[in-house]
Backbone as a printed PyTorch tensor [residue, N CA C, xyz], in Angstrom:
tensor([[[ -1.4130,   2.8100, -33.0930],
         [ -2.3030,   1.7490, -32.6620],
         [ -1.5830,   0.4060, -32.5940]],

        [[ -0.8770,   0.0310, -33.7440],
         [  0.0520,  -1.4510, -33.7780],
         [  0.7000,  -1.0050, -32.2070]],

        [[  1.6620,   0.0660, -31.8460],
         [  2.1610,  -0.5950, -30.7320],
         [  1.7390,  -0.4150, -29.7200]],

        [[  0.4640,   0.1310, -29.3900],
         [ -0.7830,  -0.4850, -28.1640],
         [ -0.9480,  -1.7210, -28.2570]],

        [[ -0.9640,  -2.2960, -29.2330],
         [ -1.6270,  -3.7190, -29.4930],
         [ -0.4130,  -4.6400, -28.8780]],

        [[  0.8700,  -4.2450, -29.7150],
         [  1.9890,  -4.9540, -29.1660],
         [  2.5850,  -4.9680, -27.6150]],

        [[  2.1060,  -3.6130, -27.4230],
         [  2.4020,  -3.6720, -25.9900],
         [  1.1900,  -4.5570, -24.5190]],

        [[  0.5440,  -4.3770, -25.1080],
         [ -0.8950,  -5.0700, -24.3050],
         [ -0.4290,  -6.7820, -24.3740]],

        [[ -0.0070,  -6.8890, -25.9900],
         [  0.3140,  -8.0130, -25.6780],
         [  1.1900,  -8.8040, -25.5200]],

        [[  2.1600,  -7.8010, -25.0570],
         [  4.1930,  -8.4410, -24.0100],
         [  3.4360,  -8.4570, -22.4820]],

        [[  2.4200,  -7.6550, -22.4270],
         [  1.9300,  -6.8880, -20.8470],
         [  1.4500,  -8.8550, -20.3460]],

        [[  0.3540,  -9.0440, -20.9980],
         [ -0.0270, -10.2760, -21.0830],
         [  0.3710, -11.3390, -21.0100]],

        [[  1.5330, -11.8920, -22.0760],
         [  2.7510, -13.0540, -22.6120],
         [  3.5270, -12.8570, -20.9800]],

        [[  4.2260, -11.5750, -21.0020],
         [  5.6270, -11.6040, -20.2530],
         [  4.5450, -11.7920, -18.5200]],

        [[  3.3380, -10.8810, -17.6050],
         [  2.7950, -11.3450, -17.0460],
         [  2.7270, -12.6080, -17.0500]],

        [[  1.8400, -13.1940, -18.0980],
         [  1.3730, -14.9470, -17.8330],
         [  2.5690, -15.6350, -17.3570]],

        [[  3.6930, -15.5060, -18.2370],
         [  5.5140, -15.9380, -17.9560],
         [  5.7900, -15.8290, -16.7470]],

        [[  5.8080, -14.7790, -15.8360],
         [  5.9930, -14.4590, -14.6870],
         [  5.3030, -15.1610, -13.5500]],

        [[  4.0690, -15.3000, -13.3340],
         [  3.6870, -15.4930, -12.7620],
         [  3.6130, -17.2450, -12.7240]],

        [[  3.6810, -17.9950, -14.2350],
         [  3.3290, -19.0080, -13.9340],
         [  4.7920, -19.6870, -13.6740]],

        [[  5.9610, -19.1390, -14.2500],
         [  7.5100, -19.7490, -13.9730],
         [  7.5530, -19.6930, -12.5610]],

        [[  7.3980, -18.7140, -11.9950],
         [  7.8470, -18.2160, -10.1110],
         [  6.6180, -18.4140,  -9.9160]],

        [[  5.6190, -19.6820,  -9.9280],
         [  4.4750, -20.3370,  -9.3720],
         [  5.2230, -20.4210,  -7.5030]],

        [[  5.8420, -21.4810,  -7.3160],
         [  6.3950, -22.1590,  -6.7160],
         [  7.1530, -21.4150,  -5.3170]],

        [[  7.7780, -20.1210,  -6.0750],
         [  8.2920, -19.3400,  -5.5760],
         [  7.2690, -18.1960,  -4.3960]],

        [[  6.0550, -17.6440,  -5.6000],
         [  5.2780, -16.6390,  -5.0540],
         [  4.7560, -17.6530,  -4.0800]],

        [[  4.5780, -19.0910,  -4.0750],
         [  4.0500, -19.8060,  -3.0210],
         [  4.8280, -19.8980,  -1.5800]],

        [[  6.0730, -20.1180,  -2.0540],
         [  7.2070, -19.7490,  -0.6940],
         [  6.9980, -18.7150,  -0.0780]],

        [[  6.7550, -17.4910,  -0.6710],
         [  6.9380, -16.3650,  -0.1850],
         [  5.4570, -15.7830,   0.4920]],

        [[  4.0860, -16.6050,  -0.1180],
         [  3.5090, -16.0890,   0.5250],
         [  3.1220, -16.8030,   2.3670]],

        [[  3.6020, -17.8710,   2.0840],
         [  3.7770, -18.4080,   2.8900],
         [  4.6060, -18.0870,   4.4260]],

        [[  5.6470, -17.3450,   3.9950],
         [  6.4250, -16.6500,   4.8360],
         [  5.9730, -15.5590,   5.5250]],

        [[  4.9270, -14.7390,   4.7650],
         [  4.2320, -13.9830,   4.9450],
         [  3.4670, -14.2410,   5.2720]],

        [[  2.8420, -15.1380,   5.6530],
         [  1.6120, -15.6070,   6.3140],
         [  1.8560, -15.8200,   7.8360]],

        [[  3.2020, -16.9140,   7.6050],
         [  3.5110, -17.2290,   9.2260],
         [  4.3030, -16.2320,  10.0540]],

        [[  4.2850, -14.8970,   9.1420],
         [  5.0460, -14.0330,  10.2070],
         [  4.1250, -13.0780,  11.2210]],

        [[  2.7930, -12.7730,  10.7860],
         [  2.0260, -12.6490,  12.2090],
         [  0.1980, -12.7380,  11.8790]],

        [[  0.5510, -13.8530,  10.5460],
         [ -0.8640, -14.2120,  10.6140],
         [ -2.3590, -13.8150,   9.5180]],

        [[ -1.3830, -12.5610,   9.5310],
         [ -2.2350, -11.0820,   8.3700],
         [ -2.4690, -11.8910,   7.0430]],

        [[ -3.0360, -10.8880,   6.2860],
         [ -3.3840, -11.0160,   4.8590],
         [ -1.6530, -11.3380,   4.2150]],

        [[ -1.5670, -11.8180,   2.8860],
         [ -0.3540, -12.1590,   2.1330],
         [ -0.3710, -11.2770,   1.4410]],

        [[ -1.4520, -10.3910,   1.0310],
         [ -1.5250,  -9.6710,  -0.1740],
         [ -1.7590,  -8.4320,   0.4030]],

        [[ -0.9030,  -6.8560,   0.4230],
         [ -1.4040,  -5.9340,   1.0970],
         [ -2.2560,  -5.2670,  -0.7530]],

        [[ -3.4010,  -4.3350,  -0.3960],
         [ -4.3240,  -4.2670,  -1.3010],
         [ -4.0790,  -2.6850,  -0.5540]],

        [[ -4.0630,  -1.8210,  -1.9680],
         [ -4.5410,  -0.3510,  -1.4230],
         [ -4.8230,   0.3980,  -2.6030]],

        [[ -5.6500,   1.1050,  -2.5430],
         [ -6.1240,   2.0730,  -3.9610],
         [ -5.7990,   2.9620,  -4.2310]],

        [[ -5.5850,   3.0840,  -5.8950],
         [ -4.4300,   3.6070,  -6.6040],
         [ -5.2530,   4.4760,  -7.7820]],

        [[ -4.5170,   4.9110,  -8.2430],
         [ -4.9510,   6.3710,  -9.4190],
         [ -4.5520,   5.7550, -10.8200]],

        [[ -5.3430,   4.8800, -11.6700],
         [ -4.3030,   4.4390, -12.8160],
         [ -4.8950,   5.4210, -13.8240]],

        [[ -5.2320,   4.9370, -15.1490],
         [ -5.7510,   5.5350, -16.1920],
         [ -6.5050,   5.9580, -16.5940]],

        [[ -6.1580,   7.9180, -16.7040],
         [ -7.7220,   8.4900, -16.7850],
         [ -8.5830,   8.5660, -15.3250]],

        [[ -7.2050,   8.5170, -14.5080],
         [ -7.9670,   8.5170, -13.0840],
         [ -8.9820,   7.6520, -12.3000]],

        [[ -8.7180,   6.7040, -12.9270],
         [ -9.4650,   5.4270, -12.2850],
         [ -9.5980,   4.6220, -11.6780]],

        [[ -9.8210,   4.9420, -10.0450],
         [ -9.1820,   4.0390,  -9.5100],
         [ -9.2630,   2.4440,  -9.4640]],

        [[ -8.3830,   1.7600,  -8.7070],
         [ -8.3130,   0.5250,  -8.9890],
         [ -7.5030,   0.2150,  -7.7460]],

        [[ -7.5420,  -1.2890,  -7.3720],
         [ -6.9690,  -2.2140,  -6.0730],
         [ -5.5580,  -2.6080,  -6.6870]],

        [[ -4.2660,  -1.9250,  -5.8300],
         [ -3.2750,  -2.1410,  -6.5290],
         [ -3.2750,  -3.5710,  -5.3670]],

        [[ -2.2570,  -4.6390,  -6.1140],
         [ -1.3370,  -5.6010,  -5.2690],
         [ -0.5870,  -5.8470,  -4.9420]],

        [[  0.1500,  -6.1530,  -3.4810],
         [  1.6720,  -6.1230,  -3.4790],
         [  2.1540,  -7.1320,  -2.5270]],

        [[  2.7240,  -7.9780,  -2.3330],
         [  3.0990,  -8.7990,  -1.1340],
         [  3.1930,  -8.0620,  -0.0240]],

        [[  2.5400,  -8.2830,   1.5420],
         [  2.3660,  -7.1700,   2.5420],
         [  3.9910,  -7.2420,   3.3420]],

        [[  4.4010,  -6.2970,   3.2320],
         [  5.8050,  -6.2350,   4.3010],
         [  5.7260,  -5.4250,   5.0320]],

        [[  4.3370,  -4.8510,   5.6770],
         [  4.4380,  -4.1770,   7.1860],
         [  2.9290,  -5.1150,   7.8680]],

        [[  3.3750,  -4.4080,   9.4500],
         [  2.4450,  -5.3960,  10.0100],
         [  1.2350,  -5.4150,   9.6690]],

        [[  0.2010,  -5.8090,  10.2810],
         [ -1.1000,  -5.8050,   9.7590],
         [ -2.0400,  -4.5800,   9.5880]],

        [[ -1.3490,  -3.2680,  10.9250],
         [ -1.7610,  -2.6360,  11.4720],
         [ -1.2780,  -1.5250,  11.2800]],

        [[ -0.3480,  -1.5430,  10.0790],
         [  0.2460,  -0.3260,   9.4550],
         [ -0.8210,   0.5220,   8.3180]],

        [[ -0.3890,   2.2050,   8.2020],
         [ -1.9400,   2.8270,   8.1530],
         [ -1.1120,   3.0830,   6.7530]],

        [[ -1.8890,   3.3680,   5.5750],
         [ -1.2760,   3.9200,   3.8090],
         [ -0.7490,   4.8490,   4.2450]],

        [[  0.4740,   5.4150,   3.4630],
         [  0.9570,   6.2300,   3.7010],
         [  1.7660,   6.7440,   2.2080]],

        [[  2.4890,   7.5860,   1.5600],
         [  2.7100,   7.6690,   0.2010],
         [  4.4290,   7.5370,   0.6350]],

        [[  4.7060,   6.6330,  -0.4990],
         [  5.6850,   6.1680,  -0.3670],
         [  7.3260,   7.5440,   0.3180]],

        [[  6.7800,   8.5780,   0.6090],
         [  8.2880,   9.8440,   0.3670],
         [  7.8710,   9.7450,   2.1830]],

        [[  6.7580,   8.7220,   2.4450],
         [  6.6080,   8.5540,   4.4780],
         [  7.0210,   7.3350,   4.9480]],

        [[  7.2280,   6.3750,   3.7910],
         [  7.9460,   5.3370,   4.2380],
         [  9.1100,   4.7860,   5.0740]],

        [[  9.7760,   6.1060,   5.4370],
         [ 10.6040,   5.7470,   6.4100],
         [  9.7910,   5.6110,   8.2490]],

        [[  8.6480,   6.3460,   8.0230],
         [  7.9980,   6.3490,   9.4470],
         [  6.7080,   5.0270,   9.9700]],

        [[  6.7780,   4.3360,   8.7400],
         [  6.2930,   2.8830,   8.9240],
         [  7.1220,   1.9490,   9.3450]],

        [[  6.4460,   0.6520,  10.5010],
         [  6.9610,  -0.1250,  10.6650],
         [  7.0060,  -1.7360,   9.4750]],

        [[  8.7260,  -2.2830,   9.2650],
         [  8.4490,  -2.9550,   8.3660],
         [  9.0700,  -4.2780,   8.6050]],

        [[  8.5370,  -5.6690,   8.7710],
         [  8.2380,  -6.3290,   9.4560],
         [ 10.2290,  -7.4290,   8.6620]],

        [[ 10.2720,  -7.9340,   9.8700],
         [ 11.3590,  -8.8460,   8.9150],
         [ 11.9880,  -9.3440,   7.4050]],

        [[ 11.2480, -10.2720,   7.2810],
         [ 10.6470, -10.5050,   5.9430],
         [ 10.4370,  -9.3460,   4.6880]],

        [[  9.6100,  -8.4790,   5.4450],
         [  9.1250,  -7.3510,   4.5630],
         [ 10.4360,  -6.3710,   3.8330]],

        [[ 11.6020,  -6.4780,   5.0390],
         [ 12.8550,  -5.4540,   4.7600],
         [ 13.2360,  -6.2030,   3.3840]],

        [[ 13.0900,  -7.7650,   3.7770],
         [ 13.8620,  -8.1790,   2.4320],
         [ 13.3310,  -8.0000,   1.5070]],

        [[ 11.8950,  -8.9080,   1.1820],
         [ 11.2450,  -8.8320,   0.0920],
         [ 11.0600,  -7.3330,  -0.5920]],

        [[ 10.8560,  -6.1870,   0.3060],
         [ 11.0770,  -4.8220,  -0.1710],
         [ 12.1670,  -4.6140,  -1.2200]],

        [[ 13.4520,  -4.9960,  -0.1150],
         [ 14.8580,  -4.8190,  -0.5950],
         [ 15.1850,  -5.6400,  -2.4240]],

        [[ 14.5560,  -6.6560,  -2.2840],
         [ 15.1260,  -7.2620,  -3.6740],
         [ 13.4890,  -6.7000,  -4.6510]],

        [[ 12.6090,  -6.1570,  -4.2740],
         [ 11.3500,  -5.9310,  -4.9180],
         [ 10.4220,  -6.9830,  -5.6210]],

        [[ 10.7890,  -8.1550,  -4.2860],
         [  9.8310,  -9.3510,  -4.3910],
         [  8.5140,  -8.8760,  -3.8200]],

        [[  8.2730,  -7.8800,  -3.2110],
         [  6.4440,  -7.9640,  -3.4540],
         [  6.2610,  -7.6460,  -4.6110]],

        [[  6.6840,  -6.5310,  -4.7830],
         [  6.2060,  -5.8580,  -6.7900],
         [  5.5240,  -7.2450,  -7.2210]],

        [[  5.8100,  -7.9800,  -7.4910],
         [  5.5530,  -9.6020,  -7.9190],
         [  4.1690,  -9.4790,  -8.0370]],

        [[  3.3320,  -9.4450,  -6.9500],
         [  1.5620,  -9.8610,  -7.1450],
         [  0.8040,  -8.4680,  -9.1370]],

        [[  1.4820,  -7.3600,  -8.7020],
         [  1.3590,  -6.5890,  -9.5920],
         [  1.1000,  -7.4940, -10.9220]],

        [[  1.8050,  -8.1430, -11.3030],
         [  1.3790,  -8.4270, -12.6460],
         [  0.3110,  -9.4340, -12.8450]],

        [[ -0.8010,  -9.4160, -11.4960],
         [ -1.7250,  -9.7210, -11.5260],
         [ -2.8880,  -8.2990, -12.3570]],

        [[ -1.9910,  -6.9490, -11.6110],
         [ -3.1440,  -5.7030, -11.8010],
         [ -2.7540,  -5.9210, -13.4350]],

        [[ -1.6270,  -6.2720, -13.8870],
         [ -1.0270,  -6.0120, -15.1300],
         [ -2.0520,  -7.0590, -16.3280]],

        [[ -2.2610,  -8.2500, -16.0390],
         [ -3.2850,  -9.1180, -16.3950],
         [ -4.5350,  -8.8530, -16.3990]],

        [[ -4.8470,  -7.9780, -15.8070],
         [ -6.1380,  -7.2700, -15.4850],
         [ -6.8870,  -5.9640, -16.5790]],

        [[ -5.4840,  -5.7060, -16.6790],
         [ -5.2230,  -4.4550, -17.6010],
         [ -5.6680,  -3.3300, -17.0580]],

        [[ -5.2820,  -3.1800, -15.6130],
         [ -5.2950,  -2.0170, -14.8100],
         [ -3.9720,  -0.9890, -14.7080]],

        [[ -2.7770,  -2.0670, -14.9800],
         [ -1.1060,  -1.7040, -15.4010],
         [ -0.5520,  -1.8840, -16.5930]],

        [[  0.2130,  -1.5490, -16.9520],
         [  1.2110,  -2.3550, -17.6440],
         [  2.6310,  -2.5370, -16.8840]],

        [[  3.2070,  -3.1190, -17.9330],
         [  4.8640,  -3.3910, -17.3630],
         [  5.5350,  -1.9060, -17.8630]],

        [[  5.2350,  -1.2770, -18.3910],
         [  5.6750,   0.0920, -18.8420],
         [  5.2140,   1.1450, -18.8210]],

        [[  5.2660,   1.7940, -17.4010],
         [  4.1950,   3.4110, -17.1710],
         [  4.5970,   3.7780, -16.1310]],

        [[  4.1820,   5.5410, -15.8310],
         [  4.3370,   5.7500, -14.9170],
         [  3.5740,   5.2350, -13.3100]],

        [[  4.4140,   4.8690, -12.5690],
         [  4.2270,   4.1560, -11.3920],
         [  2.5860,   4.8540, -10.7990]],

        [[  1.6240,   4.0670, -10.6830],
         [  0.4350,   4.4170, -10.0750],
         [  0.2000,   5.1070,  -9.1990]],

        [[ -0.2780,   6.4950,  -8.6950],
         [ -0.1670,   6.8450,  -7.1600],
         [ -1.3770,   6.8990,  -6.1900]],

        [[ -1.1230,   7.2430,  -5.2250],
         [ -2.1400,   7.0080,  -4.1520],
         [ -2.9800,   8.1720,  -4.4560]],

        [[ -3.9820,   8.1810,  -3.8500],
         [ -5.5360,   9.0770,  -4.0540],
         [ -5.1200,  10.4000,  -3.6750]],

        [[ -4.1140,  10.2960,  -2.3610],
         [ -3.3780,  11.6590,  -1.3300],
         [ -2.3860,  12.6160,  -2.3620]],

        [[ -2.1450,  11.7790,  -3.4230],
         [ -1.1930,  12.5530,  -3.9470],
         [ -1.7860,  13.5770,  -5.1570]],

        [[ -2.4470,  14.3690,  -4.7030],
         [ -2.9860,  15.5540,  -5.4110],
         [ -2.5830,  16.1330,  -6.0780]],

        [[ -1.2920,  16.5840,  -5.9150],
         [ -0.4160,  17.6220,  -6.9070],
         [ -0.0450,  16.3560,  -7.9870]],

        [[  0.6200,  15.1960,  -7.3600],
         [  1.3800,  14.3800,  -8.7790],
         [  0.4760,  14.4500,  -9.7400]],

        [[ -0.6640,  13.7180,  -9.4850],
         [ -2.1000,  14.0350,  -9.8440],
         [ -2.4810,  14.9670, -11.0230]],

        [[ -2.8880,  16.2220, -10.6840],
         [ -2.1950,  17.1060, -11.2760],
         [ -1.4430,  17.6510, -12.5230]],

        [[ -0.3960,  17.6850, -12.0370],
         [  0.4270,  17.4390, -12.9580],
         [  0.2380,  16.7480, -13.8150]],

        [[  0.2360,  14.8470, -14.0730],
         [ -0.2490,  14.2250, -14.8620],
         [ -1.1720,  14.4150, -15.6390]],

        [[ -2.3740,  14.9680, -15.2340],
         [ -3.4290,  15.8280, -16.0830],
         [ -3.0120,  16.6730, -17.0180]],

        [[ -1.9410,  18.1310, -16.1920],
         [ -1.7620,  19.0330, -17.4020],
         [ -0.5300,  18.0770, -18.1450]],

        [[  0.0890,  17.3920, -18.5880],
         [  0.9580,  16.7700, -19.2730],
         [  0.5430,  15.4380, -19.8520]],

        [[ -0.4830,  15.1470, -19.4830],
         [ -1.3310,  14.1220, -20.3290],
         [ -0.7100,  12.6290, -20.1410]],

        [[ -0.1000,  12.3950, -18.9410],
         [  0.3690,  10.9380, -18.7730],
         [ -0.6100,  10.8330, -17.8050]],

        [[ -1.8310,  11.1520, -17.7460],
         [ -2.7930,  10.4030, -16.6330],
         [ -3.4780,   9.4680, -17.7700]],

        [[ -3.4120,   9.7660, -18.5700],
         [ -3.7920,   9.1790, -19.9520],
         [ -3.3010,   7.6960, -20.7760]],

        [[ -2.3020,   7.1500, -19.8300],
         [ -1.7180,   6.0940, -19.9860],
         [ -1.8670,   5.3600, -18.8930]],

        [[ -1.3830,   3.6450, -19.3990],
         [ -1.8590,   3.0170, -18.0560],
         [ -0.5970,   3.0520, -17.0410]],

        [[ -0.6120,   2.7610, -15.5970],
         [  0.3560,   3.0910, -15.0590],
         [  1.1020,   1.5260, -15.3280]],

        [[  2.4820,   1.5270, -14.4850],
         [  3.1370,   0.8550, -14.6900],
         [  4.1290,   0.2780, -13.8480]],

        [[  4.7380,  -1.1480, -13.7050],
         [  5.4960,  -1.5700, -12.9620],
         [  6.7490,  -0.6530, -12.5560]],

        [[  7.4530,  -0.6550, -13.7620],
         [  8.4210,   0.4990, -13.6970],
         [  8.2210,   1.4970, -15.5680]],

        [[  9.2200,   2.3440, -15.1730],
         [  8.6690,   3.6790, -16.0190],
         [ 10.2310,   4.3010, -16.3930]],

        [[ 10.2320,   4.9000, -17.2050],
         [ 11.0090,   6.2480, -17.4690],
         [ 11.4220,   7.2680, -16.0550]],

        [[ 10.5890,   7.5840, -15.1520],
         [ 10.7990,   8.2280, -14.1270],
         [ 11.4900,   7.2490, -13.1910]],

        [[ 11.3210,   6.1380, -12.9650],
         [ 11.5190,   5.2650, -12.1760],
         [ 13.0070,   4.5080, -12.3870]],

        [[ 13.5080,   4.4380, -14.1770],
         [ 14.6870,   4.1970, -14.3710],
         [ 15.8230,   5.8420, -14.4960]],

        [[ 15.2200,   6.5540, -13.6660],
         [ 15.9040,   8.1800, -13.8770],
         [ 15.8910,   8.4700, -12.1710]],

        [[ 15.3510,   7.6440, -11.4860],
         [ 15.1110,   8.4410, -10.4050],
         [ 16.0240,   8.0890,  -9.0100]],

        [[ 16.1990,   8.8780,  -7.9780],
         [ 16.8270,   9.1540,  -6.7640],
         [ 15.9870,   8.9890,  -5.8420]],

        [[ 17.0080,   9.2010,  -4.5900],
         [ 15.6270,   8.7930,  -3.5090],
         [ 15.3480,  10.3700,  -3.2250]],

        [[ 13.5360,  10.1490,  -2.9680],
         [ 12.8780,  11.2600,  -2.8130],
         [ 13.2140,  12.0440,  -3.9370]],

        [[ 12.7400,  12.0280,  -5.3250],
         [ 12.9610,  12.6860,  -6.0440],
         [ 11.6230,  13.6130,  -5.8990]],

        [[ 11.6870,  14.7830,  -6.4220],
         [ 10.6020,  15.4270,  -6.2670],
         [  8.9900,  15.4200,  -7.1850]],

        [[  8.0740,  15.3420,  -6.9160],
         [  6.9080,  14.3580,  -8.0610],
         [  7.1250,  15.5050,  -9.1510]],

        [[  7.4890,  17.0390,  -9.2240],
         [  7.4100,  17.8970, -10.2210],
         [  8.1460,  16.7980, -11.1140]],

        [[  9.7450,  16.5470, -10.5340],
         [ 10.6620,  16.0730, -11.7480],
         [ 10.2740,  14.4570, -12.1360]],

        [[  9.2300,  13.5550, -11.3450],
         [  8.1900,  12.7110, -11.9160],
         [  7.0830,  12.7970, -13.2350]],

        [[  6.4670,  13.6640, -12.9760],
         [  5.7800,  14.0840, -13.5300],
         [  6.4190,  14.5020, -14.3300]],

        [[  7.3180,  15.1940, -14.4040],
         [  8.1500,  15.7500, -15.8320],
         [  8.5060,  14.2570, -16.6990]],

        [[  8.9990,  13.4510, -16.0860],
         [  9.4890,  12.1490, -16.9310],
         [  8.6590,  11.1450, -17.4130]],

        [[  7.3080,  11.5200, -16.5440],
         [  6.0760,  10.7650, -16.8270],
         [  5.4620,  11.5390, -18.2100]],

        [[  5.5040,  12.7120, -18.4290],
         [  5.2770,  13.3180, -19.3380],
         [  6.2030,  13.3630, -20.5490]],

        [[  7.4910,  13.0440, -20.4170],
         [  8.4080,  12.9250, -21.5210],
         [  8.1270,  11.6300, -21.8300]],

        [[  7.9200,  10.8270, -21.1320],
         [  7.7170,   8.9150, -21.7170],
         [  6.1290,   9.0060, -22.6030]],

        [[  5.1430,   9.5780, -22.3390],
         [  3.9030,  10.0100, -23.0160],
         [  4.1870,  10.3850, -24.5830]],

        [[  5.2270,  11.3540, -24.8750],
         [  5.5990,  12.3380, -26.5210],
         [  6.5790,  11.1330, -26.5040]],

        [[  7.2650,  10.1320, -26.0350],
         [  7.8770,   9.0260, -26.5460],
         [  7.4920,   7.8610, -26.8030]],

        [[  6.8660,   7.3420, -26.4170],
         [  6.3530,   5.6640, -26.1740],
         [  6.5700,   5.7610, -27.2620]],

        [[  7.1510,   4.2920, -27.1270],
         [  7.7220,   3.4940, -28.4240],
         [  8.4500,   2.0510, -27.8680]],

        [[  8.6030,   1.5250, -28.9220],
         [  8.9730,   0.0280, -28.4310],
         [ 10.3420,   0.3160, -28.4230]],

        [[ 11.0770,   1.0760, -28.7760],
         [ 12.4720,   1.2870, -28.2660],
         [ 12.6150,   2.0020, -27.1950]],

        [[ 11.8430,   2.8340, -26.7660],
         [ 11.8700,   3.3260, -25.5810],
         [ 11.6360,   2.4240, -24.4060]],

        [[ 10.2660,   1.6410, -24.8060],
         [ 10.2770,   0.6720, -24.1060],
         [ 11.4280,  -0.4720, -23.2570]],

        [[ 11.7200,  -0.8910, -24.6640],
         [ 13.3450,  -1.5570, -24.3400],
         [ 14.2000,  -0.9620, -24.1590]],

        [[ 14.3930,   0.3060, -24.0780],
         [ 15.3360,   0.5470, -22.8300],
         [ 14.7780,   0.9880, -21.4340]],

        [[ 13.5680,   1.3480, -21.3470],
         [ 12.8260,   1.6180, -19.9090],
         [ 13.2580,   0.0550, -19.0160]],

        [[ 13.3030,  -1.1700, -19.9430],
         [ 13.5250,  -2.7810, -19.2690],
         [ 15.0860,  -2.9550, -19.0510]],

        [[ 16.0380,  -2.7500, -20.1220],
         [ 17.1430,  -2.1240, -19.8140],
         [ 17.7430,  -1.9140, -18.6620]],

        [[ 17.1000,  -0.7780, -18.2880],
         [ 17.5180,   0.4930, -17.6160],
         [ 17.1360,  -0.5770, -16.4970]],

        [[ 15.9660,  -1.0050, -16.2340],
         [ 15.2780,  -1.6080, -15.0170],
         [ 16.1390,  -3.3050, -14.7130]],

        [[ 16.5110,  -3.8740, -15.3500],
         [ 17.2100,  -4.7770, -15.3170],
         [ 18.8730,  -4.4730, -14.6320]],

        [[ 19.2260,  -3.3950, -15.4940],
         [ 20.5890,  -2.5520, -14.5750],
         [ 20.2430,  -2.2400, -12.9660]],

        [[ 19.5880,  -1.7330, -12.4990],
         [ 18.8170,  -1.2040, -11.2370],
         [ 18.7070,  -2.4240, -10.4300]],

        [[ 18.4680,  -3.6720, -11.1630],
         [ 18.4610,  -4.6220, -10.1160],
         [ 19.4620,  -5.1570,  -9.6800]],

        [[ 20.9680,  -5.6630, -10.2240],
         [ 22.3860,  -5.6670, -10.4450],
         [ 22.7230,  -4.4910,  -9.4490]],

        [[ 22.5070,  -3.3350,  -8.8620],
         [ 23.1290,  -2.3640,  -8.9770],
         [ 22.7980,  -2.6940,  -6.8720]],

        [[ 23.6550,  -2.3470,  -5.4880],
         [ 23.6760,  -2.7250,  -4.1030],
         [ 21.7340,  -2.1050,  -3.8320]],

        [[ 21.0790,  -3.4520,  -3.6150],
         [ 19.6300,  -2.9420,  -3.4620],
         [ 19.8140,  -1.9580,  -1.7080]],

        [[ 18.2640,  -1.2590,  -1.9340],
         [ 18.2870,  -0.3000,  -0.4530],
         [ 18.1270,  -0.7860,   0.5740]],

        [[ 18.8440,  -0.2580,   1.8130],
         [ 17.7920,  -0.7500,   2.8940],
         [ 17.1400,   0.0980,   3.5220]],

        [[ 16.0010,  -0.9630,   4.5180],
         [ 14.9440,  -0.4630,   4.8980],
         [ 15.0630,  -0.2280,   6.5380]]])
């Protein structure tokens, strides 16, 4: 129970931190996003968090207005707008998130939320009991993972971070995620 408590409240501290230091910044950027064809700043789409519940994830929008959800392993067959390649590329939308995180729909430490379509990840999470946690910015699967990794071996890591959580695990799940950013980002 202490480190639910502790963790809810780094989720909170390090959120509030975030958002109110890069005030200035998320203002630049939404801005950019605004004047590139007009659309919403904030793309909004619904997500599977804890205990299966859904909820309005947030993300800075980097496809056009008119781009349809799709689960991220189709992302190569979306169009993604200037701007969007970058902000993708350095994972400046992620940013609005620690609004869901303030909300206490996320945390900064879980497995990554998925879309409604994704049935099997789904699934899985159920029989391994990480549907049971809140999802998260980045995760254990997420500091382990490749492109297109397969959701079985997700779900497997989403389920090993579940029989672990711990505040050392934690700090290295941030670790791990701090290395990842240092490391030639993708392109889109």
């Amino acid at each position: 129970m202490l480190y639910h408590f502790f963790k809810r409240l780094f989720d909170i501290v390090f959120s509030l931190f975030v958002l109110i230091f890069f005030s200035p910044f998320l203002v630049v950027v939404s801005l950019i996003v605004f004047l590139q064809d007009g659309g919403s700043i904030i793309f909004k789409q619904k997500r599977i968090g804890i205990r299966e519940k859904g909820f309005i994830f947030y993300k800075f929008r980097s496809m056009p207005t008119s781009t349809p959800n799709v689960t991220s392993t189709k992302k190569n067959q979306i169009q993604i707008t200037p701007f969007g390649k970058f902000i993708r590329r350095t994972n400046i939308d992620e940013l609005p998130q620690f609004i869901n995180v303030l909300k206490g729909e996320m945390s900064v430490i879980g497995p990554r939320p998925t879309i409604p379509s994704q049935k099997k990840l789904i699934k899985m999470r159920k029989n391994n009991g990480s549907i049971n946690i809140k999802p998260g910015l980045t995760g254990w699967a997420q500091v382990n993972s490749y492109d297109n990794m397969p959701e079985l071996e997700k779900a497997k890591y989403d389920g090993e971070y579940l029989k672990r959580m711990s505040i050392k695990l934690d700090l290295i799940i941030i670790f791990k995620t701090i290395l990842y950013f240092t490391k030639k980002p993708p392109t889109y």
